[in-house]
BALOBA-1460 file (C-alpha; in Angstrom, 3 decimals):
// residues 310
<rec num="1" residu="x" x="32.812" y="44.644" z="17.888"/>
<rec num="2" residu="x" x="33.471" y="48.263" z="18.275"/>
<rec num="3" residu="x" x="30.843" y="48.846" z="14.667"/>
<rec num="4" residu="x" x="28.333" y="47.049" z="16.371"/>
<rec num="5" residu="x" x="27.559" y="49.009" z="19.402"/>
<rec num="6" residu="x" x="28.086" y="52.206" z="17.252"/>
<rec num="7" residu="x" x="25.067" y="50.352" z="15.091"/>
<rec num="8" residu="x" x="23.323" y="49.399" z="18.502"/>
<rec num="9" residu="x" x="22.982" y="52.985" z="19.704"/>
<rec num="10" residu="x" x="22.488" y="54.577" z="16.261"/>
<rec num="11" residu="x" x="19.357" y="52.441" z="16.364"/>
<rec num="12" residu="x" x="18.117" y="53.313" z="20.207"/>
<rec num="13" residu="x" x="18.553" y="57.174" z="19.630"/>
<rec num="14" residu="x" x="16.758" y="57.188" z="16.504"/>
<rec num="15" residu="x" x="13.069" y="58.770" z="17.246"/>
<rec num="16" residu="x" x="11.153" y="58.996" z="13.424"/>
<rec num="17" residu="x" x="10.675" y="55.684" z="12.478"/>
<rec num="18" residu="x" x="7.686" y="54.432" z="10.261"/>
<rec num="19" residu="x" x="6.643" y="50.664" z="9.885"/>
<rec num="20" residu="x" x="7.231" y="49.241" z="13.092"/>
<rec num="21" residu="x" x="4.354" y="47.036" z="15.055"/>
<rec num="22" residu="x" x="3.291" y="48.610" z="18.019"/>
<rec num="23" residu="x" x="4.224" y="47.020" z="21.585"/>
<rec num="24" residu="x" x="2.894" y="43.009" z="21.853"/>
<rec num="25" residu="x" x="4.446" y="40.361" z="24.200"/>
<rec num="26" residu="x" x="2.329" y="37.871" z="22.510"/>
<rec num="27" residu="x" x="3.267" y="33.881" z="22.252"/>
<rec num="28" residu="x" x="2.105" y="32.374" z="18.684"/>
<rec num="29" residu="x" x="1.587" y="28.518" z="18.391"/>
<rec num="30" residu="x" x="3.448" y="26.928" z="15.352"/>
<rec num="31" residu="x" x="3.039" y="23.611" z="14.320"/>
<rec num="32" residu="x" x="4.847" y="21.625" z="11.419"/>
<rec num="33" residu="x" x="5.993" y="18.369" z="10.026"/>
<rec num="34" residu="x" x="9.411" y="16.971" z="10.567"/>
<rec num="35" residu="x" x="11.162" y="17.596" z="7.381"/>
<rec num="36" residu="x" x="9.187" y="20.339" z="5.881"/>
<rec num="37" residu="x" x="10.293" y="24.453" z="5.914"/>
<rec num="38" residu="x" x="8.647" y="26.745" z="8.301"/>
<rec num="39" residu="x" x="8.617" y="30.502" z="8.506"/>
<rec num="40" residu="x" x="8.910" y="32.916" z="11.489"/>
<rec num="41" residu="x" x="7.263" y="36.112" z="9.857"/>
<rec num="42" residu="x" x="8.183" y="39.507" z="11.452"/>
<rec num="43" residu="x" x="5.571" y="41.420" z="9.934"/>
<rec num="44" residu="x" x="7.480" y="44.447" z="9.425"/>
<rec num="45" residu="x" x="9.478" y="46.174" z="7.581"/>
<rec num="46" residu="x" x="13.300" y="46.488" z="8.106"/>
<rec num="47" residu="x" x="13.787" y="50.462" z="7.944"/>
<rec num="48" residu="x" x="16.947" y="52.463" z="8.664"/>
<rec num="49" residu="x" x="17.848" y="51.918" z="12.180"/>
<rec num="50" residu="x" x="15.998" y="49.028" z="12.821"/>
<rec num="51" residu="x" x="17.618" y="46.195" z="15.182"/>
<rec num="52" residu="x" x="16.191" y="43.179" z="14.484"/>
<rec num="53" residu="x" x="17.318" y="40.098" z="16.807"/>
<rec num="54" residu="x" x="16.261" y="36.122" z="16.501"/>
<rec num="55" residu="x" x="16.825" y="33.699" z="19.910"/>
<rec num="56" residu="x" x="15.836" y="30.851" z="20.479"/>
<rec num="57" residu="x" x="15.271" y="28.368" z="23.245"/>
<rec num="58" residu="x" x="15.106" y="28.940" z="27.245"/>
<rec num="59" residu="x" x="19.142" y="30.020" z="27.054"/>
<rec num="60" residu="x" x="18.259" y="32.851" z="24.184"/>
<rec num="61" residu="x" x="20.925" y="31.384" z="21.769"/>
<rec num="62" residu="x" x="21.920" y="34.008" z="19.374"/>
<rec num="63" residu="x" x="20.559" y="32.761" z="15.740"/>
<rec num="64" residu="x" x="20.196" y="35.571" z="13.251"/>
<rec num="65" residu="x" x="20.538" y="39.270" z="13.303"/>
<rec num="66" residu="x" x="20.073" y="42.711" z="11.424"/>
<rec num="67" residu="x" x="21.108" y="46.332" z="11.585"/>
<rec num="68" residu="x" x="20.516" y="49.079" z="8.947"/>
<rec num="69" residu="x" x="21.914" y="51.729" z="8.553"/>
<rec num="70" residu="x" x="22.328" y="54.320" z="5.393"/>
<rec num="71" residu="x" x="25.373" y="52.856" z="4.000"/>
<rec num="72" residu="x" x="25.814" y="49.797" z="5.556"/>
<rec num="73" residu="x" x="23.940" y="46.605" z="6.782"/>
<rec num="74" residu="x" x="25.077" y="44.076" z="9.096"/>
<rec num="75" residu="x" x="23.570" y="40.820" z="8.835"/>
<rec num="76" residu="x" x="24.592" y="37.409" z="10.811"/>
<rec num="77" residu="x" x="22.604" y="33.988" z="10.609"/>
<rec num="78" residu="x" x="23.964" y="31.233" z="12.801"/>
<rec num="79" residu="x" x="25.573" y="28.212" z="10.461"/>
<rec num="80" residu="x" x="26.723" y="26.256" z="13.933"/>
<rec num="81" residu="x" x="24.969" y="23.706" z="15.894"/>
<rec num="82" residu="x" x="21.551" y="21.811" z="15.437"/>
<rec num="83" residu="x" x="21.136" y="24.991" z="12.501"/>
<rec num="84" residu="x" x="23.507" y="24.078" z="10.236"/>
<rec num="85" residu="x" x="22.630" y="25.236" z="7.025"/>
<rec num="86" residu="x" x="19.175" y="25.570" z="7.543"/>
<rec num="87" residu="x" x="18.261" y="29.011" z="8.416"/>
<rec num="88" residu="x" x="17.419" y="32.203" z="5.772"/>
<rec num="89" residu="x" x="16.850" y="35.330" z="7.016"/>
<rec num="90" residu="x" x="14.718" y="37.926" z="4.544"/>
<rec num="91" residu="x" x="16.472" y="41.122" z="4.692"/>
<rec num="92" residu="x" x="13.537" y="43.542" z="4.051"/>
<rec num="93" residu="x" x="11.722" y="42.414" z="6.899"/>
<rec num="94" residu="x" x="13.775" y="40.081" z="8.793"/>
<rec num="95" residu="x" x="11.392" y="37.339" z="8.448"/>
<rec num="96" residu="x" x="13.532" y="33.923" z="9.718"/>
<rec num="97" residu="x" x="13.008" y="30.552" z="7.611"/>
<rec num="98" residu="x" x="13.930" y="27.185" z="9.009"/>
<rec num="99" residu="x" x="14.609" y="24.820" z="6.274"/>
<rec num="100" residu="x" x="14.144" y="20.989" z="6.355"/>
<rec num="101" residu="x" x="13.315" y="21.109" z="10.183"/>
<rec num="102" residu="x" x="13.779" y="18.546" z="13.146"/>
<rec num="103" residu="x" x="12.236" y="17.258" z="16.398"/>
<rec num="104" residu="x" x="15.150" y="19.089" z="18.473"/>
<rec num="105" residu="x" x="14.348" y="22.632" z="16.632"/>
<rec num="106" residu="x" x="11.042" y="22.555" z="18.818"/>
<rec num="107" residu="x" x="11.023" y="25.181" z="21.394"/>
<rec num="108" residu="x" x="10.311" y="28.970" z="21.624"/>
<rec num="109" residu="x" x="11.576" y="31.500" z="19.120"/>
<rec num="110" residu="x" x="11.657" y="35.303" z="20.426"/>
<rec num="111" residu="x" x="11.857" y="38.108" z="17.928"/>
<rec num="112" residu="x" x="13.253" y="41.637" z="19.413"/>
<rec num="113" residu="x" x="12.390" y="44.572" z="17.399"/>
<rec num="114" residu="x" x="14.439" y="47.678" z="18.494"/>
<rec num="115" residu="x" x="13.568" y="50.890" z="16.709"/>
<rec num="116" residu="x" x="12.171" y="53.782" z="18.552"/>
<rec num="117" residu="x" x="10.671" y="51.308" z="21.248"/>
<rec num="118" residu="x" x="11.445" y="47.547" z="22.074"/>
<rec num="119" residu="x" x="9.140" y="45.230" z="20.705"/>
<rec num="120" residu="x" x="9.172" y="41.226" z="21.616"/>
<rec num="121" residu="x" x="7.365" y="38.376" z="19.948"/>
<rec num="122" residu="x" x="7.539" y="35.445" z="20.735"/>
<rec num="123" residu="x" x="6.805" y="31.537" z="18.558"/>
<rec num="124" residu="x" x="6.056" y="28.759" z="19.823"/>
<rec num="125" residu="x" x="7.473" y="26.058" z="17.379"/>
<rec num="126" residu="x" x="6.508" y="22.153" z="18.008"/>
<rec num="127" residu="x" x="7.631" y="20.016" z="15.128"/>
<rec num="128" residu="x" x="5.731" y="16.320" z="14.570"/>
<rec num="129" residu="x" x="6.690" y="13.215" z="12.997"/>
<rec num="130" residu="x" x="5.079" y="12.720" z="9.761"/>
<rec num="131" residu="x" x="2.284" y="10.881" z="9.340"/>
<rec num="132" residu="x" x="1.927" y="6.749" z="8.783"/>
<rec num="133" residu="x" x="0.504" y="4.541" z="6.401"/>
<rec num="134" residu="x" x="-2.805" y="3.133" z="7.851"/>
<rec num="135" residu="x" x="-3.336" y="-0.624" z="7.750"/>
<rec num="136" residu="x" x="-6.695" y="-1.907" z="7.511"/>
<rec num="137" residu="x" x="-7.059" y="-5.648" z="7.705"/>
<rec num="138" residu="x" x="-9.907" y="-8.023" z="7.875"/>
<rec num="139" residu="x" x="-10.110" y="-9.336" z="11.896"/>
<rec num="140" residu="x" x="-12.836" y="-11.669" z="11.729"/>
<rec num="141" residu="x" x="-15.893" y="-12.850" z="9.406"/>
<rec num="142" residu="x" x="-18.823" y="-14.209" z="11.219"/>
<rec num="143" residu="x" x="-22.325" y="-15.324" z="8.791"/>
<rec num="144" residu="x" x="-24.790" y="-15.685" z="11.485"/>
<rec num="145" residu="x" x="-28.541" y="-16.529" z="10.837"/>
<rec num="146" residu="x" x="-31.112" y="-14.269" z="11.258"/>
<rec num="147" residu="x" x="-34.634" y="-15.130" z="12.403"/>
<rec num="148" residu="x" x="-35.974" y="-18.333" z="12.034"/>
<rec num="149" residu="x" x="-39.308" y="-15.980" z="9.991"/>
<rec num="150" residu="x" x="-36.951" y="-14.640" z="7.537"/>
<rec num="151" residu="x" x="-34.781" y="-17.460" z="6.610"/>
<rec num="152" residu="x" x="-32.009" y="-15.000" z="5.853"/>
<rec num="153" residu="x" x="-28.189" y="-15.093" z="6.523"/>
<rec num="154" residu="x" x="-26.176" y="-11.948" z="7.686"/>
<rec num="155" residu="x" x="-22.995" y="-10.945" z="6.596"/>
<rec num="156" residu="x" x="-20.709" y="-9.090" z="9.162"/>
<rec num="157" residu="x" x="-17.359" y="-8.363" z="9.631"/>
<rec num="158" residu="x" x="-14.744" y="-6.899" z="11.939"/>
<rec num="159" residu="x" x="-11.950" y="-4.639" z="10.774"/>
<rec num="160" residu="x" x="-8.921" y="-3.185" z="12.595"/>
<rec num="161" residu="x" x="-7.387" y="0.279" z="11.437"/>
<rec num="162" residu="x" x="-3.878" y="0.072" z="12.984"/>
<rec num="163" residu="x" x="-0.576" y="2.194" z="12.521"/>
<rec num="164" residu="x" x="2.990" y="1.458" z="14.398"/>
<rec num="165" residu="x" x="5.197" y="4.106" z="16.764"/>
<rec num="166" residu="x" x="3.205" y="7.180" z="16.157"/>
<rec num="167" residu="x" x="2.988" y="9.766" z="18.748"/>
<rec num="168" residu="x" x="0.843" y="12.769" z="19.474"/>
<rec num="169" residu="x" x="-2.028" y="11.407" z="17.135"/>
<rec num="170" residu="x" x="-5.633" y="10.595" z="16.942"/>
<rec num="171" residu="x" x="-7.103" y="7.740" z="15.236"/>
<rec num="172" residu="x" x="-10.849" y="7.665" z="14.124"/>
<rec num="173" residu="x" x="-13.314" y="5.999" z="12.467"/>
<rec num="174" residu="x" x="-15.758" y="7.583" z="10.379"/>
<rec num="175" residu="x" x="-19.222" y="7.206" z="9.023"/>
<rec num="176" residu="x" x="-19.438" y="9.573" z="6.289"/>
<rec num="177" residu="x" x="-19.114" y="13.031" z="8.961"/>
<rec num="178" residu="x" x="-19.970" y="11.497" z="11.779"/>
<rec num="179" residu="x" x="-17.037" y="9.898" z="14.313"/>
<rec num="180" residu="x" x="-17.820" y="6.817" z="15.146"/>
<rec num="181" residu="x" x="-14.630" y="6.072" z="17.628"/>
<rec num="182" residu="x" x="-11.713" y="7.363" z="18.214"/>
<rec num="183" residu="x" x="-8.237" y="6.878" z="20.606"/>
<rec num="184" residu="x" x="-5.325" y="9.331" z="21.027"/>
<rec num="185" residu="x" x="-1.972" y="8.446" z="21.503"/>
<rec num="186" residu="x" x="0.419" y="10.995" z="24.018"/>
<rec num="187" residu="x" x="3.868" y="11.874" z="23.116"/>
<rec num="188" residu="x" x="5.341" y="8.590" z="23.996"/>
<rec num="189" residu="x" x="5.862" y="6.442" z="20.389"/>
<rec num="190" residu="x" x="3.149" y="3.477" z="20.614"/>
<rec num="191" residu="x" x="0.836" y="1.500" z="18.303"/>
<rec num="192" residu="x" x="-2.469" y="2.182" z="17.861"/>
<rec num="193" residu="x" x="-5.870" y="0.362" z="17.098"/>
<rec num="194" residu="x" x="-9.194" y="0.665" z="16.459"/>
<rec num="195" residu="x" x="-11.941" y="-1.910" z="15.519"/>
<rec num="196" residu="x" x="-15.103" y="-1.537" z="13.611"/>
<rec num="197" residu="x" x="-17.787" y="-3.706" z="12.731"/>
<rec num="198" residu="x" x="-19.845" y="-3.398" z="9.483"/>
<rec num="199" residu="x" x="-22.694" y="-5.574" z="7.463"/>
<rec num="200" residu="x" x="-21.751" y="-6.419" z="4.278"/>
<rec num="201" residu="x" x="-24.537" y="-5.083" z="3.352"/>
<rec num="202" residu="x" x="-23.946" y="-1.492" z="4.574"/>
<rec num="203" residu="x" x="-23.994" y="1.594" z="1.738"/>
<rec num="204" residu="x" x="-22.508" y="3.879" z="3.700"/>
<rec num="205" residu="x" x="-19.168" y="5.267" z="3.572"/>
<rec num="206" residu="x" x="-16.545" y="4.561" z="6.227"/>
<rec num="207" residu="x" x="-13.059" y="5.852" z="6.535"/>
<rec num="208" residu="x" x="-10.148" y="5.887" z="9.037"/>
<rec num="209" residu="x" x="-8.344" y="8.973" z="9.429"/>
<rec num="210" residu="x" x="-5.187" y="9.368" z="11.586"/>
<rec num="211" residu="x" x="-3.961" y="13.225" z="11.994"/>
<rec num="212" residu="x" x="-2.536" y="15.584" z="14.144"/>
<rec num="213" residu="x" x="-2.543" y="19.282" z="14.580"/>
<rec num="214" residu="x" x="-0.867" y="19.549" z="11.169"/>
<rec num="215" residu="x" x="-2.755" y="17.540" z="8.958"/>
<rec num="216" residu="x" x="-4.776" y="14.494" z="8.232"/>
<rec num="217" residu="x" x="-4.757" y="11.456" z="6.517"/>
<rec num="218" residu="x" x="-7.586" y="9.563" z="5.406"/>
<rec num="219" residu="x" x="-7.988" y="5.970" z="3.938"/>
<rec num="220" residu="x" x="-11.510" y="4.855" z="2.470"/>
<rec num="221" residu="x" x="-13.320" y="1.483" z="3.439"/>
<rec num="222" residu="x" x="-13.978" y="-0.624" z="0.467"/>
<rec num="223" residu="x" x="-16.442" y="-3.032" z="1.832"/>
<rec num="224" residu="x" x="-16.777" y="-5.493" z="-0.768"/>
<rec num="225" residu="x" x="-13.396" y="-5.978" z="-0.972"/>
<rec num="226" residu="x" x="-12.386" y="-6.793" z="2.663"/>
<rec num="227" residu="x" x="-15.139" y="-8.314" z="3.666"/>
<rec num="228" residu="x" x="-17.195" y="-11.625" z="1.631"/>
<rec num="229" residu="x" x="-20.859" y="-12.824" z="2.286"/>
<rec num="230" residu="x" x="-22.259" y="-15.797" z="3.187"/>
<rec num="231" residu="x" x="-23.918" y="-16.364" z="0.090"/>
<rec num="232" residu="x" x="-21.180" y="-15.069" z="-2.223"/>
<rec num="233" residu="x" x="-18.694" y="-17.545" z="-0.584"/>
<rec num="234" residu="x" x="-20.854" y="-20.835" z="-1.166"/>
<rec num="235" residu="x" x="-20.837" y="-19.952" z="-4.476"/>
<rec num="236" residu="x" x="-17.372" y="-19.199" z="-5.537"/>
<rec num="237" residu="x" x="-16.720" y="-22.429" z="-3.557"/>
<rec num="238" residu="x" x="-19.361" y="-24.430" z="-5.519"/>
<rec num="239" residu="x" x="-17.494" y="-22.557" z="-8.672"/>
<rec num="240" residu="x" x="-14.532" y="-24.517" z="-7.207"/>
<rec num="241" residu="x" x="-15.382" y="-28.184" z="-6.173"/>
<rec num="242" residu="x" x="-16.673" y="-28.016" z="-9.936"/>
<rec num="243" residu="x" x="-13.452" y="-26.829" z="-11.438"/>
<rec num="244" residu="x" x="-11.077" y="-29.345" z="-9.093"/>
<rec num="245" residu="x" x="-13.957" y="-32.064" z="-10.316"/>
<rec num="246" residu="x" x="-13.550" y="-31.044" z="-14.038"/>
<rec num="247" residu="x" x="-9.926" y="-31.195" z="-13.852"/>
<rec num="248" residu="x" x="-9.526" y="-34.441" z="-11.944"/>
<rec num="249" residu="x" x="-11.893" y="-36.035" z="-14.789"/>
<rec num="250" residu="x" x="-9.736" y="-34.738" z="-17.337"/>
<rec num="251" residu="x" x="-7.034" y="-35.563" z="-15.737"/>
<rec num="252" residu="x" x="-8.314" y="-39.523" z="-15.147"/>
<rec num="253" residu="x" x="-9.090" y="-39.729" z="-19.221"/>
<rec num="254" residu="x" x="-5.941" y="-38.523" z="-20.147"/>
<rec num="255" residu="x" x="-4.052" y="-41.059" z="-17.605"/>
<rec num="256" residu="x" x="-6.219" y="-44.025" z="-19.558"/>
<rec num="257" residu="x" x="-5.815" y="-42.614" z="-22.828"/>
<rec num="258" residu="x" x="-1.809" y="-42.873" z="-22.395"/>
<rec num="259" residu="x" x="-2.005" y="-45.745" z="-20.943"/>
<rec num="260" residu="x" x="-3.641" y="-47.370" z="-23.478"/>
<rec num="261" residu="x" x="-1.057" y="-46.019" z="-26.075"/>
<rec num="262" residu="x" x="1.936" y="-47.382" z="-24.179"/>
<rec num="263" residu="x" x="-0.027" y="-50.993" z="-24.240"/>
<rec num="264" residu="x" x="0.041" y="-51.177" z="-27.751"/>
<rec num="265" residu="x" x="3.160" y="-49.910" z="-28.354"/>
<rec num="266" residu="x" x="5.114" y="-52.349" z="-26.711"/>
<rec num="267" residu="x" x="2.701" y="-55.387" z="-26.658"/>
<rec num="268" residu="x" x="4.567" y="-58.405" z="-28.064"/>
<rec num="269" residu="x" x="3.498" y="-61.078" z="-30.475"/>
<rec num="270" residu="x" x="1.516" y="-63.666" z="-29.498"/>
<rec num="271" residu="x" x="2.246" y="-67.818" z="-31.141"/>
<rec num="272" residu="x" x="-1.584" y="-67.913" z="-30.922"/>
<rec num="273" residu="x" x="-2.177" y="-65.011" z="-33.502"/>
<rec num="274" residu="x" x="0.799" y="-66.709" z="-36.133"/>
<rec num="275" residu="x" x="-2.362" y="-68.127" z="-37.978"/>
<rec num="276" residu="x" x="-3.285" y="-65.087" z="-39.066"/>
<rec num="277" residu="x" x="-0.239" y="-63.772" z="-40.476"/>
<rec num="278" residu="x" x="-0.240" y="-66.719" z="-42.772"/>
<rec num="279" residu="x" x="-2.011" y="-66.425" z="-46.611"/>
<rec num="280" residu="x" x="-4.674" y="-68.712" z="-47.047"/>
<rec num="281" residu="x" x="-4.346" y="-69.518" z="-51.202"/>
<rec num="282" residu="x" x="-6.954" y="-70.735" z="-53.059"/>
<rec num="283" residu="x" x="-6.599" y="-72.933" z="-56.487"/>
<rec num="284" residu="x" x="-8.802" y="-73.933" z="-58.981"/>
<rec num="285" residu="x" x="-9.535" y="-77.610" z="-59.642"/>
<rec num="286" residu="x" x="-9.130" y="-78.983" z="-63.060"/>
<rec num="287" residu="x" x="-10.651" y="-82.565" z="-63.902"/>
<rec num="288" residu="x" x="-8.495" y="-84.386" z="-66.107"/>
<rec num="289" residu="x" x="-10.225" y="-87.224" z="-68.242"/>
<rec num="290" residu="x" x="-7.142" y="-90.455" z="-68.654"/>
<rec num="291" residu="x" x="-8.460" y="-93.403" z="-70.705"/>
<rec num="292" residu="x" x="-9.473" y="-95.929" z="-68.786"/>
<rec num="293" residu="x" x="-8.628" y="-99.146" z="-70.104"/>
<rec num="294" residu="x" x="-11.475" y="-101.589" z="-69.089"/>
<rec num="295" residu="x" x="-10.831" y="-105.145" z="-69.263"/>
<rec num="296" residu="x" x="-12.549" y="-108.097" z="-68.292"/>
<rec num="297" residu="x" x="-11.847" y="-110.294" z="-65.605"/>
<rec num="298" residu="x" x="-14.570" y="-112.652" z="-65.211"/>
<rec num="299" residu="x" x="-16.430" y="-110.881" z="-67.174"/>
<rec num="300" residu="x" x="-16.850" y="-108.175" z="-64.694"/>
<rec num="301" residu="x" x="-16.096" y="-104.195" z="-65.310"/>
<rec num="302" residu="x" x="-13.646" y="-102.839" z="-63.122"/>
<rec num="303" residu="x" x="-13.620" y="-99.456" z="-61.923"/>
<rec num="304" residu="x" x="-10.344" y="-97.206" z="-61.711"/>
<rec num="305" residu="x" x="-9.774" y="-93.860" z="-59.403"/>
<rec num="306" residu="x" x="-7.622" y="-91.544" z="-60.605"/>
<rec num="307" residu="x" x="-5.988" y="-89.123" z="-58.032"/>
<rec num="308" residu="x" x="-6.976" y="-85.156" z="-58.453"/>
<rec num="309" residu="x" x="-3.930" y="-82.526" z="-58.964"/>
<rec num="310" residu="x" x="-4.240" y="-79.566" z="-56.674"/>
């Protein structure tokens, strides 16, 4: 305790010192994403007898710390509290680095310089959520005819860019450049979102971008994906009623065909059809000549049949 007010005053009393900003009681905006590293840069730097001092929030917590000297330096960086291993100090100019960062490291950040005059700067560090994935879904699909003079059917559709518990964003559609709508949410964690309506018809380009003051995020509009015409969805479902009406055809045949199969597989045989198992044989008919013996009985010839072997 005693070395550092002996460091303290070495600093106050010194008079030629080179490198040191002039006088500014400025307050510099600083935004960045929750998660990522930020740096607080002193734009200086640290020469011999130089005091430089990092505070931070309405209370001036005590967070890092510097003094040179010839043969010694003193150097502290807070390790306690919502800083826990995440702050770096640069040594040469005293510049303070906030490593993977969170919503309840948002507040001011005051710099004192003490050389041959005080010097104060002040940061003002707000730290946002990161950014959501934007949802774009088809809402509706209307095919509404046109005049009765041009016989023609027009294809529109209604989309809805949405994202969930965002806060301190803005939502927009856009037409190549040009906004076409936008809506804002405050710091309070709501939903958002936003409707368009386009032909399918339409060439142009349209996008929905959700930022903040950090950065942006933009998601292109693929039309002819999201959204079908009229005409293109009586044909693909002509394409298929002919395709269910193909396949229930097929379907029928291949019902008869087994059904005929298992009919004449286990048929059984019919009495009626025993005839024509049987073998119809034919033989050949020899005539035989016997001796007839002819006598006379009153004197009258007398005729003999002789039977035929088969």
């Amino acid at each position: 305790m005693i070395l550092n007010t002996a460091f303290i005053c070495l600093c106050i009393l010194t008079t030629n010192v080179s490198g040191v900003f002039g006088d500014t009681d400025e307050v510099k905006s600083v935004s960045v994403i929750e998660g990522d590293s930020v740096s607080l840069n002193t734009d200086v730097q640290v020469q011999i007898g130089d005091l430089i001092l990092w505070t931070f929030g309405p209370q001036n917590t005590k967070m890092a710390e510097i003094i040179r000297r010839e043969q010694m330096n003193y150097i502290f960086v807070s390790n306690d509290g919502i800083f826990r291993d995440r702050l770096q100090m640069d040594n040469q100019t005293g510049s303070l680095i906030i490593r993977n960062i969170r919503s309840e490291h948002t507040g001011l950040y005051e710099l004192t310089v003490i050389s041959s005059r005080k010097t104060l700067k002040r940061f003002n560090v707000t730290v946002y959520a990161p950014l959501p994935i934007l949802d774009i879904s088809s809402h509706s699909f209307n095919c509404s005819s046109s005049s009765s003079s041009s016989r023609s059917s027009e294809s529109r559709c209604s989309l809805v860019c949405s994202v969930l518990n965002v806060s301190d964003v803005t939502l927009s559609w856009y037409k190549g450049m040009s906004v076409l709508s936008s809506i804002s949410a405050s710091d309070l964690s709501i939903s958002l979102s936003l409707p368009l309506d386009v032909e399918y018809q339409d060439k142009n380009t349209y996008s929905c971008v959700i930022n903040n003051p950090v950065r942006n995020q933009t998601t292109l509009l693929d039309i002819t994906q999201l959204c079908q015409p009229c005409a293109e969805q009586s044909q693909r479902s002509y394409f298929i009623s002919v395709v269910v009406g193909v396949l229930v055809f097929l379907a029928i045949i291949a019902v008869s065909v087994v059904i005929v199969f298992w009919h004449i597989k286990n048929r059984k045989p019919s009495s009626t059809l025993s005839v024509e198992t049987e073998e119809i044989q034919y033989a050949t008919t020899t005539f035989c000549a016997r001796h007839l013996q002819i006598t006379r009985r009153n004197e009258e010839d007398e005729i003999v049949y002789s039977s035929v072997m088969i």
